[in-house]
C-alpha positions in Angstrom: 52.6 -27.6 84.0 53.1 -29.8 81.2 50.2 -28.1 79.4 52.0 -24.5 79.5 55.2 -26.5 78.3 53.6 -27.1 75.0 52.2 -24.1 75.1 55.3 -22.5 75.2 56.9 -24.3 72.7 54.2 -23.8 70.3 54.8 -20.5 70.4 58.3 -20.4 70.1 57.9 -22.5 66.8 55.3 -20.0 65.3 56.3 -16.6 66.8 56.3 -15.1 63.8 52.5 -16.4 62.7 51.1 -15.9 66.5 52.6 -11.9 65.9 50.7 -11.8 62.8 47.4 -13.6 63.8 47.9 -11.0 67.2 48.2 -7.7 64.6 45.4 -8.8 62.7 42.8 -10.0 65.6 43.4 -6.5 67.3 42.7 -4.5 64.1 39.9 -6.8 63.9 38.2 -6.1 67.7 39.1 -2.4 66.1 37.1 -2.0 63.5 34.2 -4.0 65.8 34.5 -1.3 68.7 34.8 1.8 66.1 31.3 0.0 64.8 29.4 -0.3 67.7 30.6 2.8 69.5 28.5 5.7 70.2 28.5 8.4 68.3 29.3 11.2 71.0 32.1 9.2 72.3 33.6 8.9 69.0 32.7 12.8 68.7 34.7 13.0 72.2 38.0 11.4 70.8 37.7 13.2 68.3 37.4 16.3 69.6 40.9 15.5 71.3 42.5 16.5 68.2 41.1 19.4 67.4 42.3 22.8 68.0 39.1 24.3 69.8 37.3 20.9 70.8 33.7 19.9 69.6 30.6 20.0 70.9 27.8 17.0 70.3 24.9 19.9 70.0 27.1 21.7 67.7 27.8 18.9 65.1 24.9 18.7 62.5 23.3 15.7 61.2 25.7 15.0 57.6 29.1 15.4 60.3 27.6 12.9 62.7 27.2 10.1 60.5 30.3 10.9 58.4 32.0 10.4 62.3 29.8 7.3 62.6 30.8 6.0 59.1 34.6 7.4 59.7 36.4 5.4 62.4 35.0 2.3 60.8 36.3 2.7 57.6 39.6 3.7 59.0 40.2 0.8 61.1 38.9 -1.3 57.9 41.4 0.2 55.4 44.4 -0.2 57.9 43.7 -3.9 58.8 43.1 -4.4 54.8 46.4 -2.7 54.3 48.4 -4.9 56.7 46.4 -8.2 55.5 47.4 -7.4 52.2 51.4 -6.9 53.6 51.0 -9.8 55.8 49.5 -12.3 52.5 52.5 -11.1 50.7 55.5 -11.5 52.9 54.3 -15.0 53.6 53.5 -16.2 50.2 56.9 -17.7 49.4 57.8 -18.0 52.8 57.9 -22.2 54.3 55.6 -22.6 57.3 57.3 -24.6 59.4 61.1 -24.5 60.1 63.6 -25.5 62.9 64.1 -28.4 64.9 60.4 -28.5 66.8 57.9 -30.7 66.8 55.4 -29.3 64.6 52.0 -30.0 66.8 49.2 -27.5 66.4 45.9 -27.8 65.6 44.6 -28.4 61.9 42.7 -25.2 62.5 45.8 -23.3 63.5 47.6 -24.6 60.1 43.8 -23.6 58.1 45.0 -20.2 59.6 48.0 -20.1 58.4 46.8 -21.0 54.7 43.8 -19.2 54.5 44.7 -15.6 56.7 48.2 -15.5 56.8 49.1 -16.3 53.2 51.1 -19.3 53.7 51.0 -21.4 50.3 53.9 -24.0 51.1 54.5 -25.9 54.3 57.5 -28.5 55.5 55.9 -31.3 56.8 59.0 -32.5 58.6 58.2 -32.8 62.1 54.5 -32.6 61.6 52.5 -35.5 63.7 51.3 -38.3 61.0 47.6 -37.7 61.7 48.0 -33.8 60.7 50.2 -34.7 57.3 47.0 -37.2 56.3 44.4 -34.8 56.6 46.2 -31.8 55.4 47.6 -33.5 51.8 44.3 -35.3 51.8 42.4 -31.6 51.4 45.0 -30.4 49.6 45.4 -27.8 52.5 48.8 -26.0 50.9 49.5 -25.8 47.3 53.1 -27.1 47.9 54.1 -29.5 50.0 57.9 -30.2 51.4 58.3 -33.5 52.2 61.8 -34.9 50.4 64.1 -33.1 52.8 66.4 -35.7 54.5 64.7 -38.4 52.7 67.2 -40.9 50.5 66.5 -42.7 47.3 66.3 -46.2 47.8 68.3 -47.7 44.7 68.2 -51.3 46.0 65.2 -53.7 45.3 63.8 -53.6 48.5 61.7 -57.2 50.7 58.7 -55.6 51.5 57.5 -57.7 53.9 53.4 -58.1 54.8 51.1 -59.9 57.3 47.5 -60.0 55.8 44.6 -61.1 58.2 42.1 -60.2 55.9 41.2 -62.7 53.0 37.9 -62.3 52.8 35.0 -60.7 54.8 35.0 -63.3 57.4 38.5 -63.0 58.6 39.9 -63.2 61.8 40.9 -60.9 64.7 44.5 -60.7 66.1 44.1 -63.5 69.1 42.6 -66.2 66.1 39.0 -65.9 66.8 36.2 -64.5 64.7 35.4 -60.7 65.8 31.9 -58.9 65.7 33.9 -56.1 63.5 36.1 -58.2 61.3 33.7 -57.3 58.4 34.0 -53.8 59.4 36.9 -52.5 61.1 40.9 -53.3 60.5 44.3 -51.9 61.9 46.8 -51.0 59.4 50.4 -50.7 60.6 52.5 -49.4 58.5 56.2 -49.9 59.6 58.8 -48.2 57.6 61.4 -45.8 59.9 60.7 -47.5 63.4 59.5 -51.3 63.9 55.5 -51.5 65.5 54.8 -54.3 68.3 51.3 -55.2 68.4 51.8 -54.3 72.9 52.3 -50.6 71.6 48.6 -50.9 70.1 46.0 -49.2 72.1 44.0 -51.9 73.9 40.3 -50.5 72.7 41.5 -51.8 69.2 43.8 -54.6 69.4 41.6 -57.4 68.7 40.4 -56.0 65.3 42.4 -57.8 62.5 45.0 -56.5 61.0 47.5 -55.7 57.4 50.7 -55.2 58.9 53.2 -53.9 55.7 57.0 -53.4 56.8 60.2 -52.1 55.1 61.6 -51.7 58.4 65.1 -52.8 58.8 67.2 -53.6 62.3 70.1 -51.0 62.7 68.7 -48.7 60.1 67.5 -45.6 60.8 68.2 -43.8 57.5 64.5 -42.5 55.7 64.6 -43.8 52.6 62.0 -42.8 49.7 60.5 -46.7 48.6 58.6 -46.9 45.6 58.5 -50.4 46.1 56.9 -49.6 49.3 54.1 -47.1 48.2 52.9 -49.3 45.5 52.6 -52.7 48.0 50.7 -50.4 50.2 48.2 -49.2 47.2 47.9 -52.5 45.3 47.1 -54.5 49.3 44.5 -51.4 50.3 42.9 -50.8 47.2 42.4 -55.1 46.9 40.5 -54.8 50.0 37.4 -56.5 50.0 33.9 -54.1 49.7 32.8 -54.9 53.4 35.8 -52.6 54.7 34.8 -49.9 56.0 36.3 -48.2 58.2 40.8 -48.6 58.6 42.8 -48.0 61.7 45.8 -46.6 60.3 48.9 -46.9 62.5 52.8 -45.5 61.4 56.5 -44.8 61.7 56.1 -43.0 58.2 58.5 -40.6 56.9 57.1 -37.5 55.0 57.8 -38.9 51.6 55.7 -42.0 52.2 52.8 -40.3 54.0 52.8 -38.4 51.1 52.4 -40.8 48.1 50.8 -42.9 50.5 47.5 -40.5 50.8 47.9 -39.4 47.0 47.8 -42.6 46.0 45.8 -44.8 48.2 43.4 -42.9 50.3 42.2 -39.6 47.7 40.2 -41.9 46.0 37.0 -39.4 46.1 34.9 -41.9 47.3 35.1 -44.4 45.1 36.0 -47.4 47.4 34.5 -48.6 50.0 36.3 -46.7 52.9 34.0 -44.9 54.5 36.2 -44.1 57.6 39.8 -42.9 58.1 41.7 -42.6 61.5 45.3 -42.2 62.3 46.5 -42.9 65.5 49.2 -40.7 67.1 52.3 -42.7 68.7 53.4 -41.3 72.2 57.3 -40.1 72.4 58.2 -41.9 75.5 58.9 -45.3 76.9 57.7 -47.7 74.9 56.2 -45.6 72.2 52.8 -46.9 72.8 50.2 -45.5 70.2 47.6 -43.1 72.6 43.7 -43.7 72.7 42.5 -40.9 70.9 42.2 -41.4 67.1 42.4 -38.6 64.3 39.6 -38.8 61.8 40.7 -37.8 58.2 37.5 -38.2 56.9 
């Protein structure tokens, strides 16, 4: 039940793109069927629209495979016709709109790029892990991420926990982990505070950078610059036997978005070897759920 939910949801927030991606994928099975169809069948539909019907014995060699090479083509030049339409409605169009929630596959949003034309998406409402890995790969040429955001223009007290001194640092309970010169948890608190109980139990014990703007009573987004270049200089001052970062946030759009720019699209040349973004559930507590996101 809850599955259908979603389902339903999902396709109330991208009717217009599931319509398309339906158009298309039909022409598509088209142009297929029209290929590997018989030759007398297609000789049999098309002798429904002619005036004293054909026979298959009666049709020479040249008209059969014109009929064989026919219906494909058709079907071909109609779906590139409506391809064509459908890239150029969409091209200044913004994916994404409304008040949803904005979870669908990264494939789905590949889709939507690379078939249906889409060149700018609103990443308001977009899960965390999907804004990482789409900015990260540059997915859409332009990206909307300022909307409802407000410049900070007070000096903000960034405030930051750092476990990790060197490569023999310490896990979260004060005692020397297996993976401490390996593996760290990154929270990044900026919109909504992060309690180490809403951290997944597989990964609690790793140690930890813990970098907060977050401020009681205050909800409002605000766009930090103070904030983004903490976040950079602590990340990129990471010592070499880092490799791999659990990366867990109450980000707004602007931040994830100068966040990956800046810190993580590096093109390899850090140490990070491994990125994962962990999503945070909506209810109850807000505890972050099990399954990571790999970014790269």
């Amino acid at each position: 039940m809850e599955n259908n939910r979603k389902l339903f949801e999902n396709i109330r927030d991208w009717k217009r793109q599931f319509g398309q991606i339906g158009i298309l994928l039909l022409l598509f099975i088209l142009v297929l069927v029209s290929i590997i169809l018989p030759v007398d069948i297609k000789t049999c539909i098309l002798k429904l629209f002619t005036e004293n019907g054909l026979r298959y014995n009666d049709i020479d060699l040249k008209l059969r495979i014109l009929i064989a090479i026919g219906f494909p083509a058709i079907f071909l030049v109609v779906l590139g016709i409506v391809f064509y339409l459908i890239h150029k409605s969409n091209k200044e169009k913004v994916l994404n709109s409304g008040k949803f929630y904005h979870k669908h596959l990264y494939f789905s949003y590949w889709i939507c790029n690379k078939i249906l034309g889409y060149k700018r998406c609103n990443l308001k409402g977009v899960p965390i892990y999907l804004q990482f890995k789409m900015i990260l790969n540059d997915l859409f040429t332009d990206f909307i991420y300022e909307e409802g955001i407000h410049k900070c223009d007070t000096k903000e007290n960034i405030q930051v926990f750092n476990q990790i001194d060197d490569c023999s640092a310490v896990n979260s309970n004060g005692k020397t982990s297996q993976y401490a010169t390996r593996v760290i948890n990154l929270l990044l608190i900026d919109t909504y505070n992060i309690l180490n109980t809403q951290i997944p139990d597989s990964v609690k014990d790793y140690p930890f950078i813990s970098i907060s703007r977050f401020k009681e009573n205050d909800k409002t987004r605000y766009q930090s610059e103070e904030y983004i270049k903490t976040i950079t200089t602590i990340v990129r001052g990471l010592p070499s036997c880092i490799k791999e970062i659990n990366v867990f946030g109450t980000l707004n759009p602007y931040h994830v978005y100068h966040i990956v720019k800046e810190v993580f699209n590096t093109g390899g040349r850090d140490s990070i070897r491994h990125l994962y973004v962990y999503d945070q559930r909506p209810d109850g507590i807000r505890k972050f759920k099990d399954k990571k996101y790999k970014v790269f």
